[in-house]
N, C-alpha and C positions, 0 to 999 in steps of 0.2 A: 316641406321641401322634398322633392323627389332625389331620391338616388339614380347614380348613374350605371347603365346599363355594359354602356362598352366606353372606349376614351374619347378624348375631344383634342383634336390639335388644335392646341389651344394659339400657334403661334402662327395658322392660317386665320383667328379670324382677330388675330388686336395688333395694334400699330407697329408692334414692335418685332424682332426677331433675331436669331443667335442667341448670343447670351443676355441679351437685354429683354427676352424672355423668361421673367422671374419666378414664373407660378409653373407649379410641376403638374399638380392635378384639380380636376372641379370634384368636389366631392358632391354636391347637390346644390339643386339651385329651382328657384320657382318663377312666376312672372315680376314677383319683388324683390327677389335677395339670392345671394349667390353666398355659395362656400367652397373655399381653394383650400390647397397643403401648398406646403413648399420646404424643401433643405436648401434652395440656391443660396441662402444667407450664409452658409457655410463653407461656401466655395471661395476658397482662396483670390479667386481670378474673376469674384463680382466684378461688373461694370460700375456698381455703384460706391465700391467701398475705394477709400485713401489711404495711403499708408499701412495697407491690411484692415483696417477699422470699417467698418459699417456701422454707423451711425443709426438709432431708432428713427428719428426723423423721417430716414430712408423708404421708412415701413410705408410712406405717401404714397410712393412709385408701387407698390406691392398692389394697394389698394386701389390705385388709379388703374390700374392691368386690369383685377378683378373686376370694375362698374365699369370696363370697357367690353372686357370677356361676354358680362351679362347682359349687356346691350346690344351685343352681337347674336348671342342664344336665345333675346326673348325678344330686343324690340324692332325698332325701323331700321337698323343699319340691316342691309344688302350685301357681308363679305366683308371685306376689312377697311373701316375707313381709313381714309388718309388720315386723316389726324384728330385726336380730341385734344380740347385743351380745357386745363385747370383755370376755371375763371375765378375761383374764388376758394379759399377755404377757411371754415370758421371752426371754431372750439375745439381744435388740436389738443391731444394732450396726450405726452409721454410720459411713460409711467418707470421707462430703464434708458439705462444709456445707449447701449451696446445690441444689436443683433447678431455678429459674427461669434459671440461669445456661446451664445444659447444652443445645446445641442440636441435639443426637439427640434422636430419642424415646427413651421408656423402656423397658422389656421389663419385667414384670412375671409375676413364678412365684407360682406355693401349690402346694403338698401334701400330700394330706389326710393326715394318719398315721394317723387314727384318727377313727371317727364310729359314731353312734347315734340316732333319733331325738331330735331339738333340741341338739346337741352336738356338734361336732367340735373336733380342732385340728388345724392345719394350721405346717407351715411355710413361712415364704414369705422371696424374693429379689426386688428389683429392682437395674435394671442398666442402663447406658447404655451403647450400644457392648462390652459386652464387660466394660466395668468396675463392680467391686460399689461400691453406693452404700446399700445398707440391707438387712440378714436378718433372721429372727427363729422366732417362735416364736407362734401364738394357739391360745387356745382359744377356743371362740364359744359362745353359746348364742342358740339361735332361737326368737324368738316365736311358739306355734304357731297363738295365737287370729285374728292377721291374716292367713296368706297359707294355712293350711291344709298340716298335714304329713300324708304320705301315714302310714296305721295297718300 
């Protein structure tokens, strides 16, 4: 996995943006796998938390950013697509309850297994210090009429 030289706005090239822009940094990333940080799970004024709580579960959306991020830095997507969507996800598992509670940042992985144009899956881990907090499994499929997939 290469380190990064200078930064990446990261919130010009995946669906989202403001605060629903969850990932802070890419710390390295290859043509198969991507590595982020992030503190936004501590921010009071997540978009994803209720009642003050942020949920592990949550950590989905972390991951779905990051194998959107990496599809953007290594594959067919052209700029940002419109939209990906979560077609499917298998073998979840949460390992804590709580993210808002945790005062590390996150690490954040994906790894593409497999991709085609408008289609991958990936599997992804997040992690705090060292310890698993959420893995799984996506498969995505990408919008090609918004952001433009390379032919």
């Amino acid at each position: 996995m290469r380190a990064l030289a200078g930064d990446i706005d990261i919130a010009s090239m995946i669906p989202h943006t403001g605060s629903m822009c969850l990932l802070d940094q890419v710390v390295g990333y290859d043509e198969t796998q991507i590595h982020c940080s992030t503190a936004s799970h501590r921010d009071a004024a997540n978009p994803l938390a209720v009642a003050g709580r942020l949920d592990t579960i949550c950590a989905v959306e972390y991951a779905a950013q990051a194998m959107a991020l990496h599809g953007a830095l290594t594959g067919p997507v052209v700029g940002r697509p419109a939209m990906g969507y979560l077609a499917s996800l298998r073998d979840v598992d949460c390992e804590d309850d709580r993210l808002d509670l945790l005062e590390a940042d996150l690490d954040v992985t994906a790894t593409r297994l497999h991709g085609e144009t408008g289609r991958v899956i990936y599997d992804f881990a997040v992690h705090c210090q060292g310890r698993k907090l959420l893995t799984g499994r996506a498969a995505v499929v990408l919008d090609a009429a918004g952001g433009g997939l390379k032919a």
